[in-house]
HTML snippet that shows the backbone in 3Dmol.js (N, CA, C, O; Angstrom):
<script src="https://3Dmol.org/build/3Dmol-min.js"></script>
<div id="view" style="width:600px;height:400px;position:relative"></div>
<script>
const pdb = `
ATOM      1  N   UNK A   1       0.821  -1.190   0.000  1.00  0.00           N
ATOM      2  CA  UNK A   1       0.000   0.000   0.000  1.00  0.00           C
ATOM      3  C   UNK A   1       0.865   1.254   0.000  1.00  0.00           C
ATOM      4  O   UNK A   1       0.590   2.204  -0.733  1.00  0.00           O
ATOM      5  N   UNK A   2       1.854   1.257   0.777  1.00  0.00           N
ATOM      6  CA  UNK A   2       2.668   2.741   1.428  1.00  0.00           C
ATOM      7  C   UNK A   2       3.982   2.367   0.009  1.00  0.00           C
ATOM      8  O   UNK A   2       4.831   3.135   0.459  1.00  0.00           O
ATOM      9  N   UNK A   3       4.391   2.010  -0.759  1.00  0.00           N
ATOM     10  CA  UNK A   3       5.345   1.862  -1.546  1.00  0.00           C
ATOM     11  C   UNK A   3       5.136   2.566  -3.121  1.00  0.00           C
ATOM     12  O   UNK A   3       6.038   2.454  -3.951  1.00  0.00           O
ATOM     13  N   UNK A   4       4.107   3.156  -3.378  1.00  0.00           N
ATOM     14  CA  UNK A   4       3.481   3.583  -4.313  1.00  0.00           C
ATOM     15  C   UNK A   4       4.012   4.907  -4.461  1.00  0.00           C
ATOM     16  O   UNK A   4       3.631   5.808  -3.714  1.00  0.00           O
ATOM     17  N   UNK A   5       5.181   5.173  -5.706  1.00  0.00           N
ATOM     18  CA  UNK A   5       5.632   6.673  -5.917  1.00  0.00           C
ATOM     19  C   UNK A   5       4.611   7.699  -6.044  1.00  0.00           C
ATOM     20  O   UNK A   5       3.501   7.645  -6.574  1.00  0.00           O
ATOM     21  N   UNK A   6       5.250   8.702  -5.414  1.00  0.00           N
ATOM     22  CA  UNK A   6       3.924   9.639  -5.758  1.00  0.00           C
ATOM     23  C   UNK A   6       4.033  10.500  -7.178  1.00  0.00           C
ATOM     24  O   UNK A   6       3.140  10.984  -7.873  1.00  0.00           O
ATOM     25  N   UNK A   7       5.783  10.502  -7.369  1.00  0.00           N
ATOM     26  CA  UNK A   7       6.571  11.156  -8.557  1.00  0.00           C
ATOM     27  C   UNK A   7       7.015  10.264  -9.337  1.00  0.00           C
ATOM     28  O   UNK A   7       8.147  10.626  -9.658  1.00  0.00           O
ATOM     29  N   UNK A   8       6.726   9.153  -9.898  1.00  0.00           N
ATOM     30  CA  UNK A   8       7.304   8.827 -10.577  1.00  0.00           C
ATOM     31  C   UNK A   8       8.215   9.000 -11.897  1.00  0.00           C
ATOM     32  O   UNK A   8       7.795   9.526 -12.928  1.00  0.00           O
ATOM     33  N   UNK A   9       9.783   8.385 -11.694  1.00  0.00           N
ATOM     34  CA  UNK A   9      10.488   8.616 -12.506  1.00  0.00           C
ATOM     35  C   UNK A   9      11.029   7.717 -13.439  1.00  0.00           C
ATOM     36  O   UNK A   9      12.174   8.042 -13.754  1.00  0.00           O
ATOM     37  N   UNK A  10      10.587   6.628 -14.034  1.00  0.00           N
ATOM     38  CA  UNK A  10      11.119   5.859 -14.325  1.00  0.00           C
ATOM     39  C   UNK A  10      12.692   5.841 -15.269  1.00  0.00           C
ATOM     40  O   UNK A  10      13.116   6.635 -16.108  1.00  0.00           O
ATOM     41  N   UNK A  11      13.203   4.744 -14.778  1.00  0.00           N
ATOM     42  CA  UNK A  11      14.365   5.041 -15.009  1.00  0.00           C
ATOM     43  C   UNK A  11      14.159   4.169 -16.879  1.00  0.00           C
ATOM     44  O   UNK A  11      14.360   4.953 -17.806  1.00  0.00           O
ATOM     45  N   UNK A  12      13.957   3.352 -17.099  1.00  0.00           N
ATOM     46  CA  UNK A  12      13.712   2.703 -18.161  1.00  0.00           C
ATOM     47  C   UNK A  12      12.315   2.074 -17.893  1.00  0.00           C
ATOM     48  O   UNK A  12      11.969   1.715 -16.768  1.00  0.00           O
ATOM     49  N   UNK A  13      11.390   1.945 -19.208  1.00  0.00           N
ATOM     50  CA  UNK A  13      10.314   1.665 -19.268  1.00  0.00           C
ATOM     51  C   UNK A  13       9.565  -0.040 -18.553  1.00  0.00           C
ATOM     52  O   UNK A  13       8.426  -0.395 -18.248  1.00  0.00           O
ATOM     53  N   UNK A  14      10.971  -0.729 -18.536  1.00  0.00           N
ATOM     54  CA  UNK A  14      10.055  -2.055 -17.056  1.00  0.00           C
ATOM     55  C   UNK A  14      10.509  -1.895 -16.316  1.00  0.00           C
ATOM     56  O   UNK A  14      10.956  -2.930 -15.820  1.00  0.00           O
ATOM     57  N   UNK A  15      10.862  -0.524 -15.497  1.00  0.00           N
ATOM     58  CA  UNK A  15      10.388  -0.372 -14.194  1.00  0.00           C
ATOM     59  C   UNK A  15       9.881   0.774 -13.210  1.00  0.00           C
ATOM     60  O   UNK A  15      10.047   1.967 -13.465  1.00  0.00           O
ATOM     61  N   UNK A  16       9.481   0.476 -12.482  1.00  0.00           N
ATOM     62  CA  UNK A  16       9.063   1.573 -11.735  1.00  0.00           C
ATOM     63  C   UNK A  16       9.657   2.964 -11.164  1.00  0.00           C
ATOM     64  O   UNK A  16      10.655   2.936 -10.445  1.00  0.00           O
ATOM     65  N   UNK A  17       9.147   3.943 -11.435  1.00  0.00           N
ATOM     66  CA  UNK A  17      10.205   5.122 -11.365  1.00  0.00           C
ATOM     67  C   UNK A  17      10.162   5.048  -9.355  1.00  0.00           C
ATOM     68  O   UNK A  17       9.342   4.444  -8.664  1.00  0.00           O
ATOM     69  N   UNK A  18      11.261   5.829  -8.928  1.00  0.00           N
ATOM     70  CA  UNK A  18      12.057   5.805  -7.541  1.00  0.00           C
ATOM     71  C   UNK A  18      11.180   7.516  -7.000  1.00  0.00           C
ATOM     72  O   UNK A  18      11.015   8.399  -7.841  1.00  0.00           O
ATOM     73  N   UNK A  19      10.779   7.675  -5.704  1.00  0.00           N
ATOM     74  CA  UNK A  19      10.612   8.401  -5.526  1.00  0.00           C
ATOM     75  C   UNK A  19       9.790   8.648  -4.325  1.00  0.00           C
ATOM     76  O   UNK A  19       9.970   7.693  -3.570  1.00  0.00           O
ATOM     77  N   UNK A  20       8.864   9.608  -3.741  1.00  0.00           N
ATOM     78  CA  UNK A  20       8.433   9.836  -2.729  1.00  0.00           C
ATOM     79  C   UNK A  20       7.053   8.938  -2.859  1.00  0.00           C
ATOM     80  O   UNK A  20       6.245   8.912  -3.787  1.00  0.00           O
ATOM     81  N   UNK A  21       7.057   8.026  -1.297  1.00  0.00           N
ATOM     82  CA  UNK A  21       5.677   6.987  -1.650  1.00  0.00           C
ATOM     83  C   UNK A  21       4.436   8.401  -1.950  1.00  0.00           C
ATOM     84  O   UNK A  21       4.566   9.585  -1.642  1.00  0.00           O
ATOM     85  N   UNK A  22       3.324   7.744  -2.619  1.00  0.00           N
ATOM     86  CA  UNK A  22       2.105   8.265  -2.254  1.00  0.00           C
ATOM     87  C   UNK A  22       1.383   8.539  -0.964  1.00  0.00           C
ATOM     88  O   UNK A  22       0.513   9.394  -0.801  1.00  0.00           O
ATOM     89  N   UNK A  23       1.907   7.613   0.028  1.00  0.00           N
ATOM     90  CA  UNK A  23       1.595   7.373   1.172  1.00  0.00           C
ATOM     91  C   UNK A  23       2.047   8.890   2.425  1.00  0.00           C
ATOM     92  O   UNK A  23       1.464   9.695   3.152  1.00  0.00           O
ATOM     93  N   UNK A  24       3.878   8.400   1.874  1.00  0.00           N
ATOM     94  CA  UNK A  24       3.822   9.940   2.480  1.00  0.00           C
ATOM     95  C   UNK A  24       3.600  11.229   1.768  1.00  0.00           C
ATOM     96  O   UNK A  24       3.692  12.170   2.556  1.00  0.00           O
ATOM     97  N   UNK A  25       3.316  11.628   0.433  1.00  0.00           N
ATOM     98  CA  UNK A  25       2.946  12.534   0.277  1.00  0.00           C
ATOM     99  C   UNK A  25       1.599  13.204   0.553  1.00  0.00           C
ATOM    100  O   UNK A  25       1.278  14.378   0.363  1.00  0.00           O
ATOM    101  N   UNK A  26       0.731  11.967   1.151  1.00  0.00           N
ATOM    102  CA  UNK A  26      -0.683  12.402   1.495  1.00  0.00           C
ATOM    103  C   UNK A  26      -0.551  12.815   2.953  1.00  0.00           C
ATOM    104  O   UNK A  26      -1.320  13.642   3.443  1.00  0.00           O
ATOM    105  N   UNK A  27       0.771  12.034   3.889  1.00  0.00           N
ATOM    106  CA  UNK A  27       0.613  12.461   5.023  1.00  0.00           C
ATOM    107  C   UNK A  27       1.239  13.910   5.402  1.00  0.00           C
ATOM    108  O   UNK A  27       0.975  14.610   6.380  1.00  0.00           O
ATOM    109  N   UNK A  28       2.042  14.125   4.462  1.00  0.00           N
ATOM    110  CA  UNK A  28       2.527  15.478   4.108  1.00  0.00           C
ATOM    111  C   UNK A  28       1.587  16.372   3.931  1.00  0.00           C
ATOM    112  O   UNK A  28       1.624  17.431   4.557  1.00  0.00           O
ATOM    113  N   UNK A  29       0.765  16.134   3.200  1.00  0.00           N
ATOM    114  CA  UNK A  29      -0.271  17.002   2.634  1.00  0.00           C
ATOM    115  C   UNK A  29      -1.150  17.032   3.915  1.00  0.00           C
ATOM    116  O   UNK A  29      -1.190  18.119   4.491  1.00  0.00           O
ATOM    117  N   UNK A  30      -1.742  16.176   4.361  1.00  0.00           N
ATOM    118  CA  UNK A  30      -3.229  16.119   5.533  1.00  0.00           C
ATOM    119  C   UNK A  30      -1.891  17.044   6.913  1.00  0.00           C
ATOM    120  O   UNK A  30      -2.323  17.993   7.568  1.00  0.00           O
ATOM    121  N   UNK A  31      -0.782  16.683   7.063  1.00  0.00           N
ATOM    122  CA  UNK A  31      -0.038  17.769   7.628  1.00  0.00           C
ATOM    123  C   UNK A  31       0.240  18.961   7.804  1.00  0.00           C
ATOM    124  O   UNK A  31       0.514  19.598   8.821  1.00  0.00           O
ATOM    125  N   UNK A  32       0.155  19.227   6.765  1.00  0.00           N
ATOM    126  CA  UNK A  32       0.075  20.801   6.080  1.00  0.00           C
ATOM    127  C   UNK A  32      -1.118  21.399   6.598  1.00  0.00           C
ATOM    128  O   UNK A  32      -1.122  22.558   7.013  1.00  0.00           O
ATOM    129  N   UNK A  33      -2.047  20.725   6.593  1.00  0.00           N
ATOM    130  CA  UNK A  33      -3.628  21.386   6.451  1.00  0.00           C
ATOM    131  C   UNK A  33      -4.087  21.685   7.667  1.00  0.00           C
ATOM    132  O   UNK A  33      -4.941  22.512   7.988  1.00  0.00           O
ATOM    133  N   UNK A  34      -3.196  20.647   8.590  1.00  0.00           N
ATOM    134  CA  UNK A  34      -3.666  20.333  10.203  1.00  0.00           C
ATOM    135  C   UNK A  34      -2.568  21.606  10.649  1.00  0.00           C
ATOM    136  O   UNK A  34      -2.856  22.124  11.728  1.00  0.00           O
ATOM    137  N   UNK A  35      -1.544  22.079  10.062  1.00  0.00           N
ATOM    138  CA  UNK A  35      -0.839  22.996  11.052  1.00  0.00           C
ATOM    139  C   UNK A  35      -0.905  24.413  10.462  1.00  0.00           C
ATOM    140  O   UNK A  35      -0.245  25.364  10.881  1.00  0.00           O
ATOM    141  N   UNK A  36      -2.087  24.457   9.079  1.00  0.00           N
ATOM    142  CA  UNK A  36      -2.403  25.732   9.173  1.00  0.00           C
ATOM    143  C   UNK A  36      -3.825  26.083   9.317  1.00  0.00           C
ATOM    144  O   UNK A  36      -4.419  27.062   8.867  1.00  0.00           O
ATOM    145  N   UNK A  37      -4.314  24.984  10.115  1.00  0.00           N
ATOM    146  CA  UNK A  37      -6.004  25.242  10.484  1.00  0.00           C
ATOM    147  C   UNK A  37      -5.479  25.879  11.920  1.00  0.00           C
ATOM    148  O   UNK A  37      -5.610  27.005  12.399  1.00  0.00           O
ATOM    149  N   UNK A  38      -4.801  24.628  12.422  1.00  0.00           N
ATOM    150  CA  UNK A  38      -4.812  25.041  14.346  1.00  0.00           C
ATOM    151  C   UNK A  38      -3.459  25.233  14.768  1.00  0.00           C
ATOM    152  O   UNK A  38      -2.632  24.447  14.305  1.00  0.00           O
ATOM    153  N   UNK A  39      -3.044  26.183  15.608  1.00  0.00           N
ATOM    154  CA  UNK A  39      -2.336  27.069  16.187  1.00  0.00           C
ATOM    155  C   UNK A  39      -1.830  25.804  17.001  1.00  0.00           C
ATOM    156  O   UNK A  39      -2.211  25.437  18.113  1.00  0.00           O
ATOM    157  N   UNK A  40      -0.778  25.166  16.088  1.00  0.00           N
ATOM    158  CA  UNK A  40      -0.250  23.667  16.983  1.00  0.00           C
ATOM    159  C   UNK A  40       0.339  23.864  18.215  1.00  0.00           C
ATOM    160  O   UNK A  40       0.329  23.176  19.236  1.00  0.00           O
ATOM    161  N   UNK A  41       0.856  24.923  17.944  1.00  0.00           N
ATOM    162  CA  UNK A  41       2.253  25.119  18.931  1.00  0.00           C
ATOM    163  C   UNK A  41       1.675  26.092  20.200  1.00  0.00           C
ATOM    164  O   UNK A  41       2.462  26.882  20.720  1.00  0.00           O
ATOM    165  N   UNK A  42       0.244  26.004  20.691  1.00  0.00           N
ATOM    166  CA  UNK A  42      -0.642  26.334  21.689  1.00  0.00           C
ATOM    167  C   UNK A  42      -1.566  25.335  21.827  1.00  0.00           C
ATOM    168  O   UNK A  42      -2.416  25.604  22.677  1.00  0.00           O
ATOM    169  N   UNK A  43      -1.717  24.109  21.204  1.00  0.00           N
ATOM    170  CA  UNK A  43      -2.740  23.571  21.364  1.00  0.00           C
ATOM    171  C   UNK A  43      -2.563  22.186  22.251  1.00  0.00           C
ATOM    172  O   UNK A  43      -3.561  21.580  22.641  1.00  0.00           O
ATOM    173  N   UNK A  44      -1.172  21.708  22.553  1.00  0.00           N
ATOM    174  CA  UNK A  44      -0.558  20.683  23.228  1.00  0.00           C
ATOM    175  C   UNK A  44      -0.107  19.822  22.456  1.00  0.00           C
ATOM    176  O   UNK A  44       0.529  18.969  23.075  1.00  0.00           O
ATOM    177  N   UNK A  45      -0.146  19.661  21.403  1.00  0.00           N
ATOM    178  CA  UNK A  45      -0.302  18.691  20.476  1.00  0.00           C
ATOM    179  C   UNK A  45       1.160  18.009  20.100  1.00  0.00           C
ATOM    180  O   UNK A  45       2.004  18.557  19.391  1.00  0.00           O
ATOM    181  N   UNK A  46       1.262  17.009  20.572  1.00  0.00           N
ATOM    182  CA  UNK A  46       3.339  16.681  20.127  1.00  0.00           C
ATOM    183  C   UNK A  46       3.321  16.455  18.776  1.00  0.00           C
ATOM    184  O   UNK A  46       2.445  16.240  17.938  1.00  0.00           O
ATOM    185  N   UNK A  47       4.575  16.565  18.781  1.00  0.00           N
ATOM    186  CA  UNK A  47       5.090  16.401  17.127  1.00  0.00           C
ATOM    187  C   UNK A  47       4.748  14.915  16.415  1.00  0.00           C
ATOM    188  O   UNK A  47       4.514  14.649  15.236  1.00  0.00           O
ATOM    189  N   UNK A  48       4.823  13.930  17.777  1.00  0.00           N
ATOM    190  CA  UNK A  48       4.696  12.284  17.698  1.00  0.00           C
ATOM    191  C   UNK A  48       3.081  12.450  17.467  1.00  0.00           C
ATOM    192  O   UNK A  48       2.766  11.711  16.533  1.00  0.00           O
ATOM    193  N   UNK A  49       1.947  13.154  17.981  1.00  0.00           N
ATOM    194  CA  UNK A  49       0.835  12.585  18.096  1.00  0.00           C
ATOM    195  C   UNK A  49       0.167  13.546  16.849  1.00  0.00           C
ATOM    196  O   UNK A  49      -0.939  13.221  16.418  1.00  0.00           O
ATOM    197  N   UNK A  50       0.880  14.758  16.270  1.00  0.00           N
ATOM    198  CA  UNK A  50       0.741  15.147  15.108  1.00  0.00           C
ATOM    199  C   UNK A  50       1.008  14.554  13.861  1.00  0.00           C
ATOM    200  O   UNK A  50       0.442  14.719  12.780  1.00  0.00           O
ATOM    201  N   UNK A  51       2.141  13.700  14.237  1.00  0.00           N
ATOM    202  CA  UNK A  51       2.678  12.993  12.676  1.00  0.00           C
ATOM    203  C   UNK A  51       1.550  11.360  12.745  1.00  0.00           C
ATOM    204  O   UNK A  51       1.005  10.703  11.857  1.00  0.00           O
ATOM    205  N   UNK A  52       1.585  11.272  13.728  1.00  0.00           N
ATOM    206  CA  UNK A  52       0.512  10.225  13.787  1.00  0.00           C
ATOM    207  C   UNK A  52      -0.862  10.279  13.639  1.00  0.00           C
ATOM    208  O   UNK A  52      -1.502   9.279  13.964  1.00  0.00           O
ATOM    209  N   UNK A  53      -1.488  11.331  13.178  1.00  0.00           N
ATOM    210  CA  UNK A  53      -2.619  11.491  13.023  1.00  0.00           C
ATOM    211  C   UNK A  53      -2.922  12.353  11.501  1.00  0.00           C
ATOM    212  O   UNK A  53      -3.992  12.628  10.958  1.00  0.00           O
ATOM    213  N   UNK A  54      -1.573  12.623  11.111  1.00  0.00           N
ATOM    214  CA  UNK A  54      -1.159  12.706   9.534  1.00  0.00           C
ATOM    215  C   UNK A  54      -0.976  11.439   9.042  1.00  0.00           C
ATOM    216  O   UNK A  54      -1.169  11.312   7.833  1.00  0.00           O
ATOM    217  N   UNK A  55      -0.645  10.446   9.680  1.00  0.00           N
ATOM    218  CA  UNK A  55      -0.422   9.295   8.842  1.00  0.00           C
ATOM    219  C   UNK A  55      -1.668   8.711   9.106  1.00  0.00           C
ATOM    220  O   UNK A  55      -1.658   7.824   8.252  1.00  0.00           O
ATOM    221  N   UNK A  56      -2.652   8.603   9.652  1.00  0.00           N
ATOM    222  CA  UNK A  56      -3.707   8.232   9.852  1.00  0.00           C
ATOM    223  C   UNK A  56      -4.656   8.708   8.901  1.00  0.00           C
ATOM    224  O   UNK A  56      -5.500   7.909   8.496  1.00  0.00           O
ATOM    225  N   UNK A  57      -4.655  10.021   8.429  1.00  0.00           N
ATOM    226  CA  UNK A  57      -5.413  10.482   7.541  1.00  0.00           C
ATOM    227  C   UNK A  57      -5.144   9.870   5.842  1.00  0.00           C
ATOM    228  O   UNK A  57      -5.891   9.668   4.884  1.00  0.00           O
ATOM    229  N   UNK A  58      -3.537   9.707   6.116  1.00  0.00           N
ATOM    230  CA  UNK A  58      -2.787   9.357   5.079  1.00  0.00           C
ATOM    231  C   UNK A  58      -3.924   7.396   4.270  1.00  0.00           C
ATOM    232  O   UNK A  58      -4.350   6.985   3.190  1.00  0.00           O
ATOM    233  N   UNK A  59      -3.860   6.949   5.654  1.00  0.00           N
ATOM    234  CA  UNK A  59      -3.899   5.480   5.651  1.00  0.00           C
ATOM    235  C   UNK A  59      -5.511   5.737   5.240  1.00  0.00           C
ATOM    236  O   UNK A  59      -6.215   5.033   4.516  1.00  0.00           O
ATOM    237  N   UNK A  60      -5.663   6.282   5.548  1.00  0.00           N
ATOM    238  CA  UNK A  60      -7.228   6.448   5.076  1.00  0.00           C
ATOM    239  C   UNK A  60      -7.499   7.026   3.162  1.00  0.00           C
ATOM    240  O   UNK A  60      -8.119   6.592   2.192  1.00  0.00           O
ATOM    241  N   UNK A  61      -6.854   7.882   3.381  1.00  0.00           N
ATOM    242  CA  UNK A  61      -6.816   8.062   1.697  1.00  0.00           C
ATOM    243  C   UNK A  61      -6.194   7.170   0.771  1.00  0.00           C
ATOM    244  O   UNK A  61      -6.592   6.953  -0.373  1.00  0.00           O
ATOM    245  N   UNK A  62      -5.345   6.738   1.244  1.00  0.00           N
ATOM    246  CA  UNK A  62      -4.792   5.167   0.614  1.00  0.00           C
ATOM    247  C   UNK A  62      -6.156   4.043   0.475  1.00  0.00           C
ATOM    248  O   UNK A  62      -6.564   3.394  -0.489  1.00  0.00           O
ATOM    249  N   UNK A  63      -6.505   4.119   1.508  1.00  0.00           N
ATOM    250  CA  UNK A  63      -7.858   2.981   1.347  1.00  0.00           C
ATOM    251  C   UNK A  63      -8.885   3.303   0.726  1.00  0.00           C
ATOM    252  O   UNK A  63      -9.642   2.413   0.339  1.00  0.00           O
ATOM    253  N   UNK A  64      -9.263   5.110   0.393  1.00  0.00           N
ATOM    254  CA  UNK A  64     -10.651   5.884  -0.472  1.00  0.00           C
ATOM    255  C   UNK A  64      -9.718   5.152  -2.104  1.00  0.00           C
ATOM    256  O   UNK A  64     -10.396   4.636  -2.992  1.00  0.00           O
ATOM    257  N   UNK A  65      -8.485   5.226  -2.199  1.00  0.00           N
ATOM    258  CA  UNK A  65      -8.240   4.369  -3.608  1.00  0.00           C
ATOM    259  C   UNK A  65      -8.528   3.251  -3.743  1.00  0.00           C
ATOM    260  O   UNK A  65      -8.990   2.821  -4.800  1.00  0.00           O
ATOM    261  N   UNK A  66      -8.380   2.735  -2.997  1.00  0.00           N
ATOM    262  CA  UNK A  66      -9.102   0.876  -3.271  1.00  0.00           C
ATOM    263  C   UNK A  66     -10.559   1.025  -3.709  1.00  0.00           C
ATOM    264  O   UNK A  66     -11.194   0.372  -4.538  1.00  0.00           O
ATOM    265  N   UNK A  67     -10.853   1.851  -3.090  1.00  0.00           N
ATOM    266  CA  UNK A  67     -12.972   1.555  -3.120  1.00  0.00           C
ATOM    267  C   UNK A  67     -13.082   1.754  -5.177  1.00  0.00           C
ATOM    268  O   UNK A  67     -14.168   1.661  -5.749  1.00  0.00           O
TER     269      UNK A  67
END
`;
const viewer = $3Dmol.createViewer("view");
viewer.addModel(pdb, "pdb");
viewer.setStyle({}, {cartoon: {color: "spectrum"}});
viewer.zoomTo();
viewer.render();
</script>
């Protein structure tokens, strides 16, 4: 699931181009969104229970592709 480039580059045409999973670029992204809605750095929120709830959002948009 989490191994899926988000950039793909392929280097020659049978194989898969090298690059940032899809996985983390969604948790990157649902990251982004979460630290310019709420004022993180007043709200208690650790860096561990922030990145974990980016990857959670992540794991979830990974699975809206399966459907």
């Amino acid at each position: 699931m989490s191994d899926i480039p988000a950039f793909p580059q392929p280097i020659n045409p049978s194989e898969q181009g090298r690059g940032m999973t899809l996985h983390d670029y969604f948790a990157a992204k649902a990251m982004q969104a979460m630290l310019a809605r709420t004022p993180w750095d007043e709200s208690g929120v650790s860096y561990a229970q922030l990145t974990g709830n980016a990857y959670q959002m992540a794991d979830a948009m990974m699975l809206s592709r399966e459907l």
